[in-house]
Short mmCIF file of the C-alpha atoms (twelve columns), coordinates in Angstrom:
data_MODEL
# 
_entry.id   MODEL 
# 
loop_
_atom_site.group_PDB 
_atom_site.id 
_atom_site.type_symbol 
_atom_site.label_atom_id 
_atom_site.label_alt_id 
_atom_site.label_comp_id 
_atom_site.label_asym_id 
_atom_site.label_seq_id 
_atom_site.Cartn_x 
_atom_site.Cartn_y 
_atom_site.Cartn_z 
_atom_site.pdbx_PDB_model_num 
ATOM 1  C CA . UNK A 1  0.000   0.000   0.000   1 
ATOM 2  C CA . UNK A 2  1.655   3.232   -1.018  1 
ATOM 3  C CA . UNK A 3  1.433   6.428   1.271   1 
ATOM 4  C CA . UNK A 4  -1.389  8.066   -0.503  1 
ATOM 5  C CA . UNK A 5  -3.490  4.713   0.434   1 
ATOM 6  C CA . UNK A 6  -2.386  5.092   3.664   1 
ATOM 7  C CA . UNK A 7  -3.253  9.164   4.170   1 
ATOM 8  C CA . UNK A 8  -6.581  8.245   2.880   1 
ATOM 9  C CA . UNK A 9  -7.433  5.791   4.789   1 
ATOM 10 C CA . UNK A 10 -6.033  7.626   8.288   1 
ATOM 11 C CA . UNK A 11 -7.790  10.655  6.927   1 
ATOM 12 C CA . UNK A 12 -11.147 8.960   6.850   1 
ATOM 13 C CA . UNK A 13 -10.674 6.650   10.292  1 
ATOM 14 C CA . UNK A 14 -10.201 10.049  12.050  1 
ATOM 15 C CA . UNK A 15 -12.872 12.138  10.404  1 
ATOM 16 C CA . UNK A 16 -15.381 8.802   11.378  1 
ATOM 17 C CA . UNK A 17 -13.891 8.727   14.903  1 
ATOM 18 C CA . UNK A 18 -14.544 12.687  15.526  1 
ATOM 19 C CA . UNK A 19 -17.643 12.532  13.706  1 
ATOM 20 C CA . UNK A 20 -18.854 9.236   16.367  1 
ATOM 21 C CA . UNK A 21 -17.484 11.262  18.892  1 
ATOM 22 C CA . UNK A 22 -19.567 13.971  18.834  1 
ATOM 23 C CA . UNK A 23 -22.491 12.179  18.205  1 
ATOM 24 C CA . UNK A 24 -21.712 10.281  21.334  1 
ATOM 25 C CA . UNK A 25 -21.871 13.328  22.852  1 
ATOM 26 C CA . UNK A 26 -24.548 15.494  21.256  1 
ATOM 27 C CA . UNK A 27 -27.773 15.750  23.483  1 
ATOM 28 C CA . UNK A 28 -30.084 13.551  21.517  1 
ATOM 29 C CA . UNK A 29 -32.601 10.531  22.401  1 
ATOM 30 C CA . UNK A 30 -30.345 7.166   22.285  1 
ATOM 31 C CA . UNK A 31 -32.143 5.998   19.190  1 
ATOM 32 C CA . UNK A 32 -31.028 8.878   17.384  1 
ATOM 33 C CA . UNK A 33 -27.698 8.639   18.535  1 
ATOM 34 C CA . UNK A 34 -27.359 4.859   17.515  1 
ATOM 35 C CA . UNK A 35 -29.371 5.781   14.105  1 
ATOM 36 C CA . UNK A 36 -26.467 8.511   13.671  1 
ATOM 37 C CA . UNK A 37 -23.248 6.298   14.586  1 
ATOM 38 C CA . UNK A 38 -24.790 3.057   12.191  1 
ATOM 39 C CA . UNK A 39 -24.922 5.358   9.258   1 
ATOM 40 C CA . UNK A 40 -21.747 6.953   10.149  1 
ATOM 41 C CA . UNK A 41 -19.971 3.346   10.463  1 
ATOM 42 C CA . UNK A 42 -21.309 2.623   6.911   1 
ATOM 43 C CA . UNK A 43 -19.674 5.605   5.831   1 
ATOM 44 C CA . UNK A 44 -16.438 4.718   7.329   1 
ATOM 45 C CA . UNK A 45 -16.771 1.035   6.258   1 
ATOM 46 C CA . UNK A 46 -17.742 2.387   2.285   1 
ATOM 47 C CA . UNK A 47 -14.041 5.128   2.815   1 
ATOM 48 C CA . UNK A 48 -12.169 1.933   3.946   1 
ATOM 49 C CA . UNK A 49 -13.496 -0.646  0.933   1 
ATOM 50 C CA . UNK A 50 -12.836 2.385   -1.405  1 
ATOM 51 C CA . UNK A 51 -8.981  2.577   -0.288  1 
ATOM 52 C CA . UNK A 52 -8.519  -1.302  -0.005  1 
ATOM 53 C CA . UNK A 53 -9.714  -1.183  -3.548  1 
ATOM 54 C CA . UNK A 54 -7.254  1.466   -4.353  1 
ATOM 55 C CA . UNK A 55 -4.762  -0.115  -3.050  1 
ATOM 56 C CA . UNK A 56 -5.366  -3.522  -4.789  1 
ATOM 57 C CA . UNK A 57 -5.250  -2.031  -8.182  1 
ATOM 58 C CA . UNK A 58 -1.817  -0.534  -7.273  1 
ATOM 59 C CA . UNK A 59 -0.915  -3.837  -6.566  1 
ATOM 60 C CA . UNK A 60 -2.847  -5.216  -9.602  1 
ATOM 61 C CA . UNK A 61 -0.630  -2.457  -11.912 1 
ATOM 62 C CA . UNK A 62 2.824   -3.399  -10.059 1 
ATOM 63 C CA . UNK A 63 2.152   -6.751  -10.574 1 
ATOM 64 C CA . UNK A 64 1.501   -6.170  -14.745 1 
ATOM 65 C CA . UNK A 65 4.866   -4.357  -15.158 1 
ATOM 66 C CA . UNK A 66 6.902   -6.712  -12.474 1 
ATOM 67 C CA . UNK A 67 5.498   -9.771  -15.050 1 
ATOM 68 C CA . UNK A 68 6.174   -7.494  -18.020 1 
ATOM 69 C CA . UNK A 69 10.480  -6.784  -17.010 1 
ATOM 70 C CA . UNK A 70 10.575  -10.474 -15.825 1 
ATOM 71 C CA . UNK A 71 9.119   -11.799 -19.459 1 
ATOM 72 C CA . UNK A 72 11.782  -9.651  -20.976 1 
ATOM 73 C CA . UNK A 73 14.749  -10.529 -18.674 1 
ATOM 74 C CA . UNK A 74 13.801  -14.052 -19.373 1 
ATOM 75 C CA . UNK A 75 14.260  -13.337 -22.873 1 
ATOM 76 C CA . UNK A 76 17.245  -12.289 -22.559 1 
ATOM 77 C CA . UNK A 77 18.462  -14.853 -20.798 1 
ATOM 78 C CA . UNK A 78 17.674  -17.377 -23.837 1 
ATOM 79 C CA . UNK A 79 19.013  -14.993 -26.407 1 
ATOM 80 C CA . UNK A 80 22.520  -15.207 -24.118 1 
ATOM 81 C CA . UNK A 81 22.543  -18.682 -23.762 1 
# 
């Protein structure tokens, strides 16, 4: 996971944390308040899927050029011998 991955996904595990915090703390009926942090974990799970799926196609391109240098070093390596 590269460091942009990584921002993102801090960036959006605090903004869910502050926003359940002050939920938690906001002077509302406790149905509201559990309405509020469900939705709000949805969000945060939705941020989260998003980044893993970021990440993976990094991984997914890496991958296609890693495969692409190693077909052409093996090449080489039968033109040499």
């Amino acid at each position: 996971m590269n460091n942009k991955s990584k921002i993102l996904i801090a960036i959006g595990a605090s903004i869910a944390i502050g926003a359940a915090l002050g939920v938690l703390f906001a002077p509302e009926d406790g149905i509201e308040t559990r309405k509020k942090i469900l939705k709000r974990s949805r969000k945060l799970v939705g941020t989260v899927n998003d980044g893993i799926d970021e990440g993976r196609e990094s991984l997914e391109d890496i991958k296609s050029v890693l495969e692409k240098q190693l077909h052409k070093v093996n090449r080489k390596i039968q033109e040499i011998r």
